[in-house]
N, C-alpha and C positions, 0 to 999 in steps of 0.2 A: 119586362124592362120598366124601371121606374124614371130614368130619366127621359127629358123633354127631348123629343124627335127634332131635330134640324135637317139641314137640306143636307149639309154632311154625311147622313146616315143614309142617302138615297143617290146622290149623285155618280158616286163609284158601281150604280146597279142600271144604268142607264142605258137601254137598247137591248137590256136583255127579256128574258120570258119571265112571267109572273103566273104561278099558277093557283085557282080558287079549289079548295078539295071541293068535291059535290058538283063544279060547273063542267062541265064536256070541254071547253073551247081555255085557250093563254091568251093571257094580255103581255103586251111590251110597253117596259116603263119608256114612253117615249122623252120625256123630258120632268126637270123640275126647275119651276118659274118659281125664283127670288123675288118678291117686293122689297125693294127700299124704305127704310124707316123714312117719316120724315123726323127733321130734326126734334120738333116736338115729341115725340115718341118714343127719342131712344131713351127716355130717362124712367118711362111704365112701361115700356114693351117687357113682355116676360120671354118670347122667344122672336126669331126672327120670320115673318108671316112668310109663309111657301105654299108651293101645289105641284102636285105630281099630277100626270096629265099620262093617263094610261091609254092605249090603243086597243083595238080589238075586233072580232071581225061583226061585220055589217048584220043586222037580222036580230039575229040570235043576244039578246041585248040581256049583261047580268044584272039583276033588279037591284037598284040601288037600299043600300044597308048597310050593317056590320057583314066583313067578311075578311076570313084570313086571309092572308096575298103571302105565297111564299115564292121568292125570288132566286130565281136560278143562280144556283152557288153562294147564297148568301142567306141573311134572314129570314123569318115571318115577322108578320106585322100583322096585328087583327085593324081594319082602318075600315072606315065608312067612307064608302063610295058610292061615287052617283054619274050615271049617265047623266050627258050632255047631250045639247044639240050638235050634231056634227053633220057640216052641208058637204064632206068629204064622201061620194058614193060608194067606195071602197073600204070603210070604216066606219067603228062605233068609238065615239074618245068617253072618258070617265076622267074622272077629279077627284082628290084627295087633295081636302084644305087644312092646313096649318093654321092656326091665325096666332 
């Protein structure tokens, strides 16, 4: 894919399963946060800044890097991802940033 990823290309995948080849365990794309340009910015922004905010289960935590994500009935995407802190005992969340 040579065009520039938007939240458009993620938002119709939302709540479904994400699976990494090589990793044992899915993640669920649980959402994608929009940032608002400020007005200064809409005139250099090259795309509009996003982040997908993946779920997954607790423990077993995939190391943050380059990793395919191929999404249930829909795309791959190779994206760098990175755990986060998540105070959720039930969950491990991840982030894929747009900027």
């Amino acid at each position: 894919m040579t065009e520039k990823l938007t939240p458009e290309h993620f938002l119709p995948h939302v709540n479904k399963t994400v699976r990494v080849p090589g990793w044992h365990h899915t993640l669920t794309l649980a959402r994608v946060d929009i940032r608002k340009l400020e007005e200064w910015e809409l005139e250099v922004a090259q795309r509009q800044p996003f982040m997908l905010i993946l779920r997954g289960p607790r423990g077993d935590v995939l190391p943050e890097g380059m990793h395919n994500l191929e999404i249930e009935g829909g795309a791959s995407f190779n994206l760098y991802v990175i755990p986060v802190m998540t105070p959720q005992p039930d969950r491990q969340n991840y982030q894929v940033v747009f900027n």
